[in-house]
C-alpha positions in Angstrom: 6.3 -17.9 -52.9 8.1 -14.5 -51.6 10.0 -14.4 -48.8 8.8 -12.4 -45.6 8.7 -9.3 -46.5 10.3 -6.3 -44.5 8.2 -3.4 -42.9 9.1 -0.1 -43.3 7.9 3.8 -42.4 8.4 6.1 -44.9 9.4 10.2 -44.2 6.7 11.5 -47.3 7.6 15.2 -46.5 6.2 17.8 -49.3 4.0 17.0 -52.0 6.4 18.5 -54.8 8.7 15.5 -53.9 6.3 14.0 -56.7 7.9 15.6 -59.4 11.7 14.4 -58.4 14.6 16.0 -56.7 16.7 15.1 -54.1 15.0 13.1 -51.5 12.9 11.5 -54.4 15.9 10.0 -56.2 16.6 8.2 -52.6 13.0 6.8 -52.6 14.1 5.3 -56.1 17.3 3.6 -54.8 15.7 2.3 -52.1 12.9 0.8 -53.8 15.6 -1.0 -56.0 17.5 -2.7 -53.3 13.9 -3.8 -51.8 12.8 -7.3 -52.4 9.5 -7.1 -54.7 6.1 -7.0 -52.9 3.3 -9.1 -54.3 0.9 -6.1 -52.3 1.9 -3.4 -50.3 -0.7 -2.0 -47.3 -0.3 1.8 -46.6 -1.1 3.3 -43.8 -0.8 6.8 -44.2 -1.2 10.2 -42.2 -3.4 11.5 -44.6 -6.2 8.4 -44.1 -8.0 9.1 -40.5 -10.9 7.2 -40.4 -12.7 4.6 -37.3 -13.6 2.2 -37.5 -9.9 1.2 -39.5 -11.3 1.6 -43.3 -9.9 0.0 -46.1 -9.5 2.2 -49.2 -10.5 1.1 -52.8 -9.2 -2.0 -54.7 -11.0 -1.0 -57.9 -10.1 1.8 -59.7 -10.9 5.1 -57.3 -9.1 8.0 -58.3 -6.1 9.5 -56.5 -6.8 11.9 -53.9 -5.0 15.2 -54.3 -5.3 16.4 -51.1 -3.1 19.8 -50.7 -3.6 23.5 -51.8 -2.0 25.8 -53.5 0.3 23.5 -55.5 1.3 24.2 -59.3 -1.2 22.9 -61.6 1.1 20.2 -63.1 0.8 18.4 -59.5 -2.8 18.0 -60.0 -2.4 16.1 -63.8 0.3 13.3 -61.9 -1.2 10.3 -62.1 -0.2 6.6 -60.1 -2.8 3.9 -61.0 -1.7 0.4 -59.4 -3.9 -2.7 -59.6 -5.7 -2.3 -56.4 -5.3 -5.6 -53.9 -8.8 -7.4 -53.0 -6.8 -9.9 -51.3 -4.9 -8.1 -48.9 -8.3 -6.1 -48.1 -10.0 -9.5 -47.3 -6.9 -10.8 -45.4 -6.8 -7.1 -43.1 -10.5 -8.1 -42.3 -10.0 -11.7 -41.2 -6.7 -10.8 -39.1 -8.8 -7.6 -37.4 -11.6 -9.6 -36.9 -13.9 -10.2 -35.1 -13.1 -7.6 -32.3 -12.8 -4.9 -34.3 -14.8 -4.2 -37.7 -13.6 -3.2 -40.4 -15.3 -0.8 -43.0 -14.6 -0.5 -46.9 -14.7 2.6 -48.7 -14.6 2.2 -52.2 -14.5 5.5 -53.8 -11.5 6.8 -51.4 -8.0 6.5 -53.7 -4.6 6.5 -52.7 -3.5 10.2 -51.1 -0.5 12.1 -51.5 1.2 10.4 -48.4 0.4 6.7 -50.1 1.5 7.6 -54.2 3.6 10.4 -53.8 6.0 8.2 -52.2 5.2 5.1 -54.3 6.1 6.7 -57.8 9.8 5.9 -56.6 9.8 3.5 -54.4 8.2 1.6 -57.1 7.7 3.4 -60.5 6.1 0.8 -62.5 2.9 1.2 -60.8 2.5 -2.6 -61.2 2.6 -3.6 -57.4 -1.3 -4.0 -56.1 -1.9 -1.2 -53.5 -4.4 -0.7 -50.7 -4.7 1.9 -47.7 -5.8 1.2 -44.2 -6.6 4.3 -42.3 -5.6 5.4 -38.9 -8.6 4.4 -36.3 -6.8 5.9 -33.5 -4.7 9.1 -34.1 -5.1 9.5 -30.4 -4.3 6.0 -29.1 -0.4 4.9 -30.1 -0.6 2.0 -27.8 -3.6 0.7 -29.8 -1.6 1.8 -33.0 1.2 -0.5 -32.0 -1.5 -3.3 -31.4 -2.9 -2.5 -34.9 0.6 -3.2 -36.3 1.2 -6.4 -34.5 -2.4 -7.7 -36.0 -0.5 -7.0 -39.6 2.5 -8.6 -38.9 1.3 -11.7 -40.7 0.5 -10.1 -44.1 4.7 -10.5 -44.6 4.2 -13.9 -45.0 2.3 -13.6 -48.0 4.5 -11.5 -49.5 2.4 -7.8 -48.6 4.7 -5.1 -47.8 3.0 -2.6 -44.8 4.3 0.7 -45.2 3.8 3.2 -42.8 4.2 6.8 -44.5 4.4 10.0 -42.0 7.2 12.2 -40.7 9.2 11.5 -37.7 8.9 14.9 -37.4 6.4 17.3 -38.7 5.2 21.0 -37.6 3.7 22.8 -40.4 3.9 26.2 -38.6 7.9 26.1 -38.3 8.9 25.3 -41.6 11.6 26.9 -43.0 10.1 27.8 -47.2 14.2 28.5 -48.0 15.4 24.9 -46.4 17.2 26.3 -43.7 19.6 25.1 -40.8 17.8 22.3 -39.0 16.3 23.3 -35.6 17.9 21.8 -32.4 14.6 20.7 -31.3 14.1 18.5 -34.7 17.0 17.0 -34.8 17.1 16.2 -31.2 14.0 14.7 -31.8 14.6 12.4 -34.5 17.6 11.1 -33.3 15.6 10.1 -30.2 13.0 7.9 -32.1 16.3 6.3 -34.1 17.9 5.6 -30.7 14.8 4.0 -29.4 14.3 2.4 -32.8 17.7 1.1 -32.8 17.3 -0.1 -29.2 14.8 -2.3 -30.0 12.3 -0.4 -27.8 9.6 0.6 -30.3 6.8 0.1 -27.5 8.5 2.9 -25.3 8.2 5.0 -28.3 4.4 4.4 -27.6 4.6 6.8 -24.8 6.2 9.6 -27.4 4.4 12.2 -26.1 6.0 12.9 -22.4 9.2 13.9 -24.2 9.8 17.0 -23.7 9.9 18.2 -27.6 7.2 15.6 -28.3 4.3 18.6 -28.2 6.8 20.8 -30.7 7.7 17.9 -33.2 4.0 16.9 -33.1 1.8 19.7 -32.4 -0.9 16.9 -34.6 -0.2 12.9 -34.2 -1.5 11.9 -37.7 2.3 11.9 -39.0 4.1 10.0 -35.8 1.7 7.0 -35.4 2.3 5.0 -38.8 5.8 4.4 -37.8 3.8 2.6 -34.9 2.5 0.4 -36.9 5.3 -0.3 -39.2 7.6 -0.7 -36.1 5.0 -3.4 -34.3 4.9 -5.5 -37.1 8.2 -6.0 -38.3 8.1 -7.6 -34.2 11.8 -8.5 -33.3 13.5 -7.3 -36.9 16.0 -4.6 -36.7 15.9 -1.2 -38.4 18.1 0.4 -40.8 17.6 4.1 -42.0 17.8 3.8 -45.7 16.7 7.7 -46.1 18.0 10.4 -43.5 17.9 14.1 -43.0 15.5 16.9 -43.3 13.1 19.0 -45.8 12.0 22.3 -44.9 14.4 22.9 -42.3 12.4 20.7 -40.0 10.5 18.3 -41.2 12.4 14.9 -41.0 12.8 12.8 -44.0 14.1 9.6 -42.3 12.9 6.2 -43.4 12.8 3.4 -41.4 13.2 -0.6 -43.0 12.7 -3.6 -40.6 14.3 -6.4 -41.4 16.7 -7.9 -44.6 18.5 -5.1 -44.0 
């Protein structure tokens, strides 16, 4: 059997990241120094959707969802066995408060496989998404999470994939200097992170940048989730920095560490 598996959040960041470079070739090594998943669970900015939906576990095709990419981005393929179990284990530990839908021609997006064709390459790891029921709602995000925590028992790695940071409007195209406001940011979520006070980070939005990091919440609350499960484990940051001048890449891992 697989030891408990760690949780983690991953900073997905730009599409193009698909095709390699830099911050992709730190997905790899970090993927290498994890312990293998017999499932991983995704719960990705890019997957809104209440009641919490699970996404296929047959063979749906990938969703490319951005614009205005080069045409080789929309010929990648990832095709992973999809995980049945994990679906039907996500439904028993929801249950029966909340219900929990199935949508079986919704693939993996771009904030599920873009990060996934490092972190693990072979595509031979069973994959499922659970969307986000409550973009607006981080305290029920962070109860979501703790419902999950479970699944690392059986081996399922949950993966939360968003930015720490993320405003489209202020990204620098050229990869500029790093705003004071990002940074500041970030470093405030490690902090709390590191503090062992994920559940203050539920209240994320009275900070005072909270409205300029996150002008949307999609890409803050799966860290929620990621954080509330891993329950008392301790973070490590095995990806740091930032694309874009702002947006943050920093990865969070919970636990074996």
């Amino acid at each position: 059997m697989t030891d408990r598996m760690p949780t983690a959040f991953v900073g997905h960041g730009n599409p193009m990241n698909a095709l390699g470079g830099p911050l992709a070739e730190r997905w790899r090594a970090w993927g290498e120094s994890l312990p293998r998943p017999d499932a991983i669970l995704v719960v990705s900015a890019h997957f809104e959707r209440h009641p919490p939906t699970l996404s296929s576990t047959t063979d749906a095709p990938l969703v490319y969802d951005f614009f205005g990419f080069p045409d080789e981005m929309y010929r990648l393929t990832y095709a992973p066995p999809g995980a049945p179990g994990v679906a039907d284990a996500v439904e028993r530990l929801l249950g029966p408060e909340l219900t929990v839908d199935r949508d079986e021609t919704r693939g993996l997006d771009h904030g599920a496989w873009v990060p996934l064709m490092h972190l693990s390459p072979g595509a031979d790891v069973p994959v499922v998404q659970l969307s986000i029921p409550w973009t607006d709602d981080p305290v029920e995000m962070l109860a979501l999470g703790g419902r999950l925590a479970p699944l690392r028992d059986d081996g399922v790695l949950v993966l939360g994939s968003g930015n720490l940071v993320h405003n489209l409007r202020r990204v620098d195209w050229h990869d500029g200097q790093t705003p004071s406001w990002a940074a500041d940011f970030d470093a405030w979520v490690a902090e709390a992170l590191e503090a062992g006070r994920a559940p203050d980070l539920a209240g994320y939005r009275r900070h005072e940048l909270a409205s300029t990091a996150h002008p949307t919440h999609e890409h803050f609350v799966p860290v929620l989730v990621a954080a509330a499960a891993a329950g008392d484990d301790s973070p490590s940051f095995p990806v740091e920095g930032f694309e874009l001048g702002s947006v943050s890449a920093r990865s969070v891992q919970f636990g074996l560490s």
